[in-house]
PABAKOL-454248 format. One line per 3 residues: number of its first residue (from 1); their letters; for each residue x, y, z of N, C-alpha, C, O. Coordinates in steps of 0.2 Angstrom, whole numbers. Atoms other than C-alpha are relative to their C-alpha. Layout:
BEGIN
NUM	A	X:Y:Z:X:Y:Z:X:Y:Z:X:Y:Z  ...
***
This chain:
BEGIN
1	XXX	3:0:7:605:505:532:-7:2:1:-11:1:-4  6:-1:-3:589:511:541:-2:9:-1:3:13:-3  -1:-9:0:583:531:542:-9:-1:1:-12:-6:1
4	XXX	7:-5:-4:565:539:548:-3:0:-6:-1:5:-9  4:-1:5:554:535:532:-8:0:1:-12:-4:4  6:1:1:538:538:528:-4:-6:0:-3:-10:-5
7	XXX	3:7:-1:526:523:532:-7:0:-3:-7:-6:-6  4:2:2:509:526:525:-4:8:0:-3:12:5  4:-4:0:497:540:520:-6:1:5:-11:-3:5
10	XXX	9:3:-1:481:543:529:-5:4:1:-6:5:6  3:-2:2:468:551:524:-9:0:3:-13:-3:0  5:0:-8:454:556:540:-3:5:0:-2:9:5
13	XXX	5:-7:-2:442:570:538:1:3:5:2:-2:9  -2:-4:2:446:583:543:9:2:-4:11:7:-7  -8:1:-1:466:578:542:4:-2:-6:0:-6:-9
16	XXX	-5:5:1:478:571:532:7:1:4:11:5:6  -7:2:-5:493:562:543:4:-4:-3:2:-8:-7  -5:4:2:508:555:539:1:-5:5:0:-3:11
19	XXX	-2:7:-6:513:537:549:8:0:-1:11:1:-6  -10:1:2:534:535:551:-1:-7:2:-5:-10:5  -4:7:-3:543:519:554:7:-1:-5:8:-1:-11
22	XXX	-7:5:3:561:513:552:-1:-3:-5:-3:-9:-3  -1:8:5:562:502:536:6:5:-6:7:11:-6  -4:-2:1:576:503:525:-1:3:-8:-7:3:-10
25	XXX	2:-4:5:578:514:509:-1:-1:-5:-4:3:-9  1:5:4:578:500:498:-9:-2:-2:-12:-4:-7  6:3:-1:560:496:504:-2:8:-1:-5:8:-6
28	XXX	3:-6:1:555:514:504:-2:3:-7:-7:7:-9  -1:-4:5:561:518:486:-3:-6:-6:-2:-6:-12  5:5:7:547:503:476:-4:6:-2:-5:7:-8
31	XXX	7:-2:6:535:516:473:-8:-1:0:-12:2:-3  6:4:-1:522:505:479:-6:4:3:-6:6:8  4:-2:-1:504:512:480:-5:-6:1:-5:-11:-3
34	XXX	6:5:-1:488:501:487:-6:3:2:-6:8:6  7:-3:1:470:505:484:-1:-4:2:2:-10:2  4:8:-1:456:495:492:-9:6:-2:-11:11:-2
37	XXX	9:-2:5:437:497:484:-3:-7:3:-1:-13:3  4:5:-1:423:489:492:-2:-5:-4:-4:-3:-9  4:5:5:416:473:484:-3:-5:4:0:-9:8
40	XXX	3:4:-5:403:464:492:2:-8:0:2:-12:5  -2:6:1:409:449:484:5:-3:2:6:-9:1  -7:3:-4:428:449:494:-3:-3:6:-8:-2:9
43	XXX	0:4:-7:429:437:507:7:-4:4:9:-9:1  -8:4:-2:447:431:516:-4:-7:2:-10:-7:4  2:5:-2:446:414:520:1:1:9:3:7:11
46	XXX	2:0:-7:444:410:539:9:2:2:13:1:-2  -9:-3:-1:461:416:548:2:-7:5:-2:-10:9  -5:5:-6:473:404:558:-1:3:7:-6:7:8
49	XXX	0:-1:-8:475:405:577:6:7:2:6:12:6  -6:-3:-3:492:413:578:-1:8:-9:-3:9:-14  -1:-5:5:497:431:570:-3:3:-5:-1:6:-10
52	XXX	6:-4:4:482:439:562:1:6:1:5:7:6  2:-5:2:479:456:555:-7:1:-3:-11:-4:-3  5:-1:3:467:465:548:0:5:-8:4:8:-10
55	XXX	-1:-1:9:463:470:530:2:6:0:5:7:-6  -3:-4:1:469:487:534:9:-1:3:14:2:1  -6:0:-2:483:483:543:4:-4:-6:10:-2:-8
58	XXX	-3:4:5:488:470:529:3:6:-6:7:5:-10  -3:-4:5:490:487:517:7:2:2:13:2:-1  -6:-3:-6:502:494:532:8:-7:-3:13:-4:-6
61	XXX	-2:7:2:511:475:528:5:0:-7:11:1:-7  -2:-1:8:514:476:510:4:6:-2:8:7:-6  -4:-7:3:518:496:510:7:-3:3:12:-4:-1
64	XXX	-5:3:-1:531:489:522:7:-5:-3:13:-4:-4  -5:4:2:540:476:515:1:-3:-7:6:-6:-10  0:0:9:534:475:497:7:4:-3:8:10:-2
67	XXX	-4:-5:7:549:480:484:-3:-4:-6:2:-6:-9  5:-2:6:537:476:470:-6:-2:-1:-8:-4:4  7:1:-3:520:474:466:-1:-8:-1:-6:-11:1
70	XXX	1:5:-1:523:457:463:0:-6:8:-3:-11:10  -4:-1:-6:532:456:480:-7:-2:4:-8:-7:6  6:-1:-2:516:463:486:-7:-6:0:-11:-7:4
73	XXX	5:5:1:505:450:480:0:-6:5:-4:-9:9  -3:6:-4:516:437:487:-3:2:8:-7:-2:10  1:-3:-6:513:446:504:-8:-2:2:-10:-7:5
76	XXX	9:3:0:493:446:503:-1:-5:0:-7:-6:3  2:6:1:493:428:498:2:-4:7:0:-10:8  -2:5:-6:503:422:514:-2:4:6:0:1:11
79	XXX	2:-5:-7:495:435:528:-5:-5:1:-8:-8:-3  4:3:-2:484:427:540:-4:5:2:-1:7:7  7:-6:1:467:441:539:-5:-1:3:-9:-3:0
82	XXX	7:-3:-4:454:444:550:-4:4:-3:-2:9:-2  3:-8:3:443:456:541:-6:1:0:-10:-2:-3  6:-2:-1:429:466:546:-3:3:-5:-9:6:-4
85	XXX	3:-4:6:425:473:529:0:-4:-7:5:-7:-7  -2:2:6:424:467:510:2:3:-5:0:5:-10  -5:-5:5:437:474:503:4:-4:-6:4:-10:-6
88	XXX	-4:1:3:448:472:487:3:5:-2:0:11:-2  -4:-2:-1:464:478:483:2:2:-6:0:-1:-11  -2:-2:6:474:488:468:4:4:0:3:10:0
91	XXX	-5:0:0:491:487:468:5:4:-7:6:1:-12  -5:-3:5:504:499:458:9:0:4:12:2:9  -9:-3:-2:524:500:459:1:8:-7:-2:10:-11
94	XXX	-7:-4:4:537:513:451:-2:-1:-7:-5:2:-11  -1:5:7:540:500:435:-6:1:-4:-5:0:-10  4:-1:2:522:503:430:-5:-8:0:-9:-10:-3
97	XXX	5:6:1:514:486:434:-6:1:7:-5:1:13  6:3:-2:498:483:439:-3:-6:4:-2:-12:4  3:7:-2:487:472:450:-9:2:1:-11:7:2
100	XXX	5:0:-5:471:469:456:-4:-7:4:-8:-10:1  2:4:-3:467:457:469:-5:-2:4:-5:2:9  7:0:-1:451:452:474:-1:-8:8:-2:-14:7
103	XXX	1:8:-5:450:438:492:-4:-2:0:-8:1:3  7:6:1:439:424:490:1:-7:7:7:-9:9  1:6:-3:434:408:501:8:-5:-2:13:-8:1
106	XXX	-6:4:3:447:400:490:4:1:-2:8:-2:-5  -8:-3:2:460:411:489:1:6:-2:-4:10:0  1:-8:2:464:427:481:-1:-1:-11:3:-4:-15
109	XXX	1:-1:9:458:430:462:6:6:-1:5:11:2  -4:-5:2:474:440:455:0:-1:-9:0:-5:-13  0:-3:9:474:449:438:8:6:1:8:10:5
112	XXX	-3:0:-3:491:454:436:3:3:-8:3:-1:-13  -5:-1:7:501:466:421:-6:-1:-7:-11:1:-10  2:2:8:499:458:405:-9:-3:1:-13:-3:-4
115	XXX	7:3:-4:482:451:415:-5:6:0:-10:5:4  1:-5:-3:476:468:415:-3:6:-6:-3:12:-4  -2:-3:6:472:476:398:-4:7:2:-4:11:-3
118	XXX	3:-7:-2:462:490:407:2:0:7:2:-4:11  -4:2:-8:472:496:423:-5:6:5:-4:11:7  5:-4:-6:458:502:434:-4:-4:3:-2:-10:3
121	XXX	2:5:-5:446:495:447:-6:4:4:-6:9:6  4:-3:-2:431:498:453:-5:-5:7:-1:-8:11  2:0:-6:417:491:466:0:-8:-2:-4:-12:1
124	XXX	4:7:3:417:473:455:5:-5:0:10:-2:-2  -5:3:-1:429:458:456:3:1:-8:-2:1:-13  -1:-5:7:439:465:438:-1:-7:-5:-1:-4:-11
127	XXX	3:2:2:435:449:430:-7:-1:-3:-8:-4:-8  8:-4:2:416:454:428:1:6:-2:-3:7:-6  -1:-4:2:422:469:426:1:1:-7:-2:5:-12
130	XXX	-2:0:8:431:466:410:-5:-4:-4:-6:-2:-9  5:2:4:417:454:404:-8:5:-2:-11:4:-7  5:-4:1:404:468:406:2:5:-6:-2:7:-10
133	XXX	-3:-6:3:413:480:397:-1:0:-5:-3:5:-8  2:1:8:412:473:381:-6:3:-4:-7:4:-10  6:-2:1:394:478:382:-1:8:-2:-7:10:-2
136	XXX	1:-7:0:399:497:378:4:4:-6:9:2:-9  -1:-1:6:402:506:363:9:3:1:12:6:6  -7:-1:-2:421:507:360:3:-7:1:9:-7:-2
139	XXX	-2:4:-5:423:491:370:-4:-7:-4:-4:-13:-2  3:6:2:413:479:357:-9:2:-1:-13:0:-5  10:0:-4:394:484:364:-1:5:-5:4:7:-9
142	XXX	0:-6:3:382:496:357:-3:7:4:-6:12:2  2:-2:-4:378:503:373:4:6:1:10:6:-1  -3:-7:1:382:523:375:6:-1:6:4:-4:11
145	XXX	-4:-1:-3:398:526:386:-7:5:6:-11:9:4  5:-3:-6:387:533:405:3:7:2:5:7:8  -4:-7:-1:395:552:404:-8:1:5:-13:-2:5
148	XXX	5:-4:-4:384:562:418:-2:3:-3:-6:6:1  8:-1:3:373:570:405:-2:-6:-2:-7:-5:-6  6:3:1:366:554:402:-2:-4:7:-7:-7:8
151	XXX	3:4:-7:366:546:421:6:2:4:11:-1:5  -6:-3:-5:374:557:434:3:-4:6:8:-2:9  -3:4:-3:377:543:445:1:-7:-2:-3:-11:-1
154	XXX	2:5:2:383:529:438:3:-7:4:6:-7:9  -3:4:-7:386:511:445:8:-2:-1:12:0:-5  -8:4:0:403:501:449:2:-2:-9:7:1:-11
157	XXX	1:1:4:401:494:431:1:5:-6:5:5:-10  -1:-5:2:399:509:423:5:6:0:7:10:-5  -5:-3:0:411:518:431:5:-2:-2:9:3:-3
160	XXX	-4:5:2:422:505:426:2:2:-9:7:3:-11  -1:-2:5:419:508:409:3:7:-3:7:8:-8  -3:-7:2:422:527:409:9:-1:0:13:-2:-4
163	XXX	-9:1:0:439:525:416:3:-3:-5:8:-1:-7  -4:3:5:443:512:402:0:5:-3:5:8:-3  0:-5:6:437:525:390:6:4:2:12:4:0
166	XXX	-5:-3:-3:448:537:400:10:0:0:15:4:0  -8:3:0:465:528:400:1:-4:-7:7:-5:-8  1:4:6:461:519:382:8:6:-4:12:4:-8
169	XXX	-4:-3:7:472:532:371:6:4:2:10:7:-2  -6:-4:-1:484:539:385:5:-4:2:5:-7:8  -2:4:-3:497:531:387:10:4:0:13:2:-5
172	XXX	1:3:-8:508:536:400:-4:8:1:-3:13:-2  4:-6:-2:495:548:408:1:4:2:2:3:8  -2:-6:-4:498:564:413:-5:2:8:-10:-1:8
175	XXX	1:-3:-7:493:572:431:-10:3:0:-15:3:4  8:-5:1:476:582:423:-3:-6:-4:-9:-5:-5  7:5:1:471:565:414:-3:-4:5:-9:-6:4
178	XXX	3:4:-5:470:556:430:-6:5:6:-10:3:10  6:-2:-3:460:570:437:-8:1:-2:-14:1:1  6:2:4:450:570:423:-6:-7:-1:-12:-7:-2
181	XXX	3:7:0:446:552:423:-4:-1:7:-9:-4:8  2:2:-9:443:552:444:-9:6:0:-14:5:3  6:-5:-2:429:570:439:-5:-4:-4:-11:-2:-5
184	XXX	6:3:5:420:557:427:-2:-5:2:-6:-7:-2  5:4:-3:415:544:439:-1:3:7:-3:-1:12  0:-3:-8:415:556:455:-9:-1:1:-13:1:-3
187	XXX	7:-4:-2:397:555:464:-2:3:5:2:8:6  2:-6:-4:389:564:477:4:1:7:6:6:10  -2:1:-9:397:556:493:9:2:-2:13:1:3
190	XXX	-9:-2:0:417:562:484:2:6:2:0:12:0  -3:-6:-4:427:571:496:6:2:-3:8:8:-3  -6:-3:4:442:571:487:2:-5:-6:-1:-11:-7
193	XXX	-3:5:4:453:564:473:5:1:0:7:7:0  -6:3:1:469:557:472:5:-3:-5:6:-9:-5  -3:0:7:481:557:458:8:-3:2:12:1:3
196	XXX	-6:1:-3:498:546:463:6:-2:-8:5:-6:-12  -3:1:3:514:548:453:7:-4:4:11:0:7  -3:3:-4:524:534:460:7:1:0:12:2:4
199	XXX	-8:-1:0:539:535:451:5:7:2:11:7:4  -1:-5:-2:541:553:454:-2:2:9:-2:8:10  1:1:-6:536:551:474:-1:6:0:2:10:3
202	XXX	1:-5:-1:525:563:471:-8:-3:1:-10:-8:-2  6:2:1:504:564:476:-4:5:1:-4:8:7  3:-6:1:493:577:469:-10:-2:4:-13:-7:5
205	XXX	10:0:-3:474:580:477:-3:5:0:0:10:-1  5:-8:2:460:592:475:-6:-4:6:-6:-10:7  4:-1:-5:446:593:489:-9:3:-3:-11:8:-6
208	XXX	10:-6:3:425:595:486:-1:7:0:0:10:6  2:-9:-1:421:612:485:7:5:-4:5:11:-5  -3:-3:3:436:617:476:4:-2:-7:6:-7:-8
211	XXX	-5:1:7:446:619:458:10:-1:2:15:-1:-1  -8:0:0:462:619:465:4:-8:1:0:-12:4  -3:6:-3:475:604:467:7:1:3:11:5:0
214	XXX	-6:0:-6:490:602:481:4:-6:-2:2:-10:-6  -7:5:3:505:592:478:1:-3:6:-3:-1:11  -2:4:-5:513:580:492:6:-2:-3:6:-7:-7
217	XXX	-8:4:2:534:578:488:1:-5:5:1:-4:11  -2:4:-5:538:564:496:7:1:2:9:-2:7  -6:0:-1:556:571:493:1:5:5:7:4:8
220	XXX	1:-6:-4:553:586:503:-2:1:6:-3:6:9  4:3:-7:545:579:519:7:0:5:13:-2:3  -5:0:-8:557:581:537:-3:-8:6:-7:-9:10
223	XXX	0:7:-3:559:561:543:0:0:6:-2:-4:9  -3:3:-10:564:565:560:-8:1:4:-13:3:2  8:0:-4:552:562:574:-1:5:2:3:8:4
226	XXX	4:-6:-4:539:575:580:-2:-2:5:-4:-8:6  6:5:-5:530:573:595:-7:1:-1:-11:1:4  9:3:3:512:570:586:3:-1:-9:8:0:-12
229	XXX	-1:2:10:511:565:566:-2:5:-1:-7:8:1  2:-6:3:512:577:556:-4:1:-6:-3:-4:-10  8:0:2:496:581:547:-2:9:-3:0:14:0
232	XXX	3:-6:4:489:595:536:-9:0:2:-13:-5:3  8:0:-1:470:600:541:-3:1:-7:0:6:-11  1:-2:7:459:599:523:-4:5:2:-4:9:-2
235	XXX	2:-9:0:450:614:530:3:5:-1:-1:10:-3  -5:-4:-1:465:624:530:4:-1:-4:10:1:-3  -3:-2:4:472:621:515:3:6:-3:-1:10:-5
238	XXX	-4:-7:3:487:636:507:-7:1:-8:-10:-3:-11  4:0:5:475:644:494:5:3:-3:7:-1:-7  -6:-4:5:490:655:486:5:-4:-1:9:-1:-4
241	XXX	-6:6:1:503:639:485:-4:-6:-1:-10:-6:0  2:4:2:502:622:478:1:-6:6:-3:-11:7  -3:5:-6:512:613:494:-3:0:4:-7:5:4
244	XXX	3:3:-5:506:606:507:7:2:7:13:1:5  -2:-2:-5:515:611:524:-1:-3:7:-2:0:12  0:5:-7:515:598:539:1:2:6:7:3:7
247	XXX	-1:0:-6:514:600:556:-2:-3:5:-7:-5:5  4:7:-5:513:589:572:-6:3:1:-7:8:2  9:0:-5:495:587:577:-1:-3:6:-2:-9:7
250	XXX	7:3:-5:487:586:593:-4:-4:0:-8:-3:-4  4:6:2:481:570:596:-8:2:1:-13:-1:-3  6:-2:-1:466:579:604:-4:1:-9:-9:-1:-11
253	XXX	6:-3:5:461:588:587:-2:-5:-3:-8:-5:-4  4:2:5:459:573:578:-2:-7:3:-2:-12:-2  2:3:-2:454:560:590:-8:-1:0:-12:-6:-1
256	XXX	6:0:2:438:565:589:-6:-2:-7:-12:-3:-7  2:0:6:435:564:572:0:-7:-4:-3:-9:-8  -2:8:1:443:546:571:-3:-4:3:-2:-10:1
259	XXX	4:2:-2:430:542:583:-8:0:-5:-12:-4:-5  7:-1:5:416:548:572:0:-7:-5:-4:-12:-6  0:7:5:423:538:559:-1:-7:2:-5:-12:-1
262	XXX	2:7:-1:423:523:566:-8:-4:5:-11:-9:4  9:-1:1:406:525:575:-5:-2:-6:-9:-6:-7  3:3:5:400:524:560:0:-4:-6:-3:-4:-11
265	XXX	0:6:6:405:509:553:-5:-6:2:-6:-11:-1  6:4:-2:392:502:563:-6:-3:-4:-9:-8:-3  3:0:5:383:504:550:0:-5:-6:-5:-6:-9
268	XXX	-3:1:4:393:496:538:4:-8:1:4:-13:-3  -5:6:-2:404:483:545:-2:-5:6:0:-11:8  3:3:-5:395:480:559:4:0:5:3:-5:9
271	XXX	-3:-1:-5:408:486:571:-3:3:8:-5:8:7  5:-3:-6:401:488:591:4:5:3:10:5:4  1:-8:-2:400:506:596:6:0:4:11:3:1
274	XXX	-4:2:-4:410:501:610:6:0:0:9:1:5  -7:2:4:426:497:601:4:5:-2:10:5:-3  -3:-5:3:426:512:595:7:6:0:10:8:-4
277	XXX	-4:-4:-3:437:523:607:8:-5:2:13:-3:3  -5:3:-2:449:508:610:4:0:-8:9:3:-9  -2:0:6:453:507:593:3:8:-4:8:8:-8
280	XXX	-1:-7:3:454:528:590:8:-3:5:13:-4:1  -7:1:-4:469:524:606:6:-3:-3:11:-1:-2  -5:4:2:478:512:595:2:2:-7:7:1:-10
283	XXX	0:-4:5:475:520:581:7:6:-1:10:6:-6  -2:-7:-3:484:536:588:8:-3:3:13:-1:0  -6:2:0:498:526:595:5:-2:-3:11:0:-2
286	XXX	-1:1:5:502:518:581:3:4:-5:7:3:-8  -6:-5:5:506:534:572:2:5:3:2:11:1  -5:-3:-4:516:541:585:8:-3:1:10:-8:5
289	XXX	-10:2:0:536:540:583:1:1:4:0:6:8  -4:1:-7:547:534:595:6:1:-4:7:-1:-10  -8:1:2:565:536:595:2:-8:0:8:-10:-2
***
């Protein structure tokens, strides 16, 4: 009851690669998407001794073995977490429900569906989020909606707002209002954007520097193992077609680049230099199919 399915997107300057793994068609066929958005304010509680992950690997987890987003929550709430960064999390299925998950000292704050009345998520735990919001015209406040003619970068809060506004009158969204909503809080550091339609296992993207957007069929993908993951370079995107086109990649081409990235969280996570290259190894392992 098993078959060569798709495991997880991943999305690595200059690259996108796909990850495989066995799981069965059942587990494949939720629909399931997870976002994480920094918040300085997440914190996992301290981890147990035995069976740790880490906040990235815990998405790997839930894509896994989640069939719904409720499924999924259940998952994050019993995982024992290590995590070198402060993340939260923003959970969609198929069915169209909602999460967002927020790990704290004392557990995980979840907001949940009907818990949800604005389904977006930005850098702030979504309970402040929803209390700020009120302060915005539309939303109760008399405070102007922060479009970029009046403050071309606006904060977590802010953008939070646009998006309500954004998703307030469509309902269900189409492909060009989520691209819309994502060009209205982009700022300087967005490399791409992201539009997933779950129940259609389909996911649309557009790249800085250009007007065009590419599709990702999830129905259209060749399961069987390559020998490298198969991966699209975003430099080398089709300009005359909207498909995307996969082929193995050389661990070399993007070894290097998966190194930069993680050098640079040194910065950020406080990850040592050093760790870097052992991690790119395992990294690279990790999304190479064995028979």
């Amino acid at each position: 009851n098993s078959r060569q399915s798709l495991r997880a997107l991943v999305s690595c300057l200059p690259f996108v690669v796909l990850r495989f793994l066995n799981i069965t068609v059942d587990q494949f066929s939720w629909g399931g998407s997870v976002s994480l958005m920094w918040n300085d304010g997440a914190r996992f509680p301290p981890p147990e001794d035995s069976d740790v992950i880490n906040e990235l690997e815990l998405i790997q987890l839930v894509l896994d073995r989640a069939a719904t987003a409720e499924e999924a929550v259940s998952i994050i709430a019993d995982a024992n977490v290590r995590a070198m960064s402060r993340i939260q999390y923003f959970v969609t299925d198929a069915t169209g429900v909602t999460v967002a998950v927020l790990p704290t000292l004392d557990g995980l704050i979840v907001n949940i569906d009907e818990n949800m009345p604005v389904r977006a998520l930005t850098n702030t735990g979504y309970q402040d989020l929803l209390d700020q919001l009120s302060r915005f015209t539309g939303f109760g406040g008399t405070s102007p909606l922060p479009f970029r003619t009046i403050k071309p970068n606006p904060d977590s809060v802010e953008r939070f707002a646009l998006a309500a506004s954004a998703s307030k009158n469509h309902e269900p969204v189409a492909v060009s209002d989520g691209f819309a909503a994502l060009e209205a809080v982009e700022n300087p550091d967005t490399r791409w954007q992201i539009v997933v339609q779950p129940s259609d296992g389909v996911i649309a993207f557009s790249v800085a520097g250009s007007a065009q957007q590419w599709r990702i069929d999830m129905g259209e993908i060749d399961y069987s193992c390559l020998p490298g993951p198969p991966a699209q370079s975003l430099n080398d995107l089709p300009v005359s077609e909207t498909g995307v086109q996969f082929q193995p990649l050389e661990n070399h081409r993007w070894a290097g680049t998966l190194f930069e990235v993680l050098t640079g969280f040194s910065d950020t996570i406080g990850l040592p230099p050093e760790l870097a290259w052992p991690i790119t190894d395992a990294q690279i392992a990790s999304i190479t199919c064995a028979e």
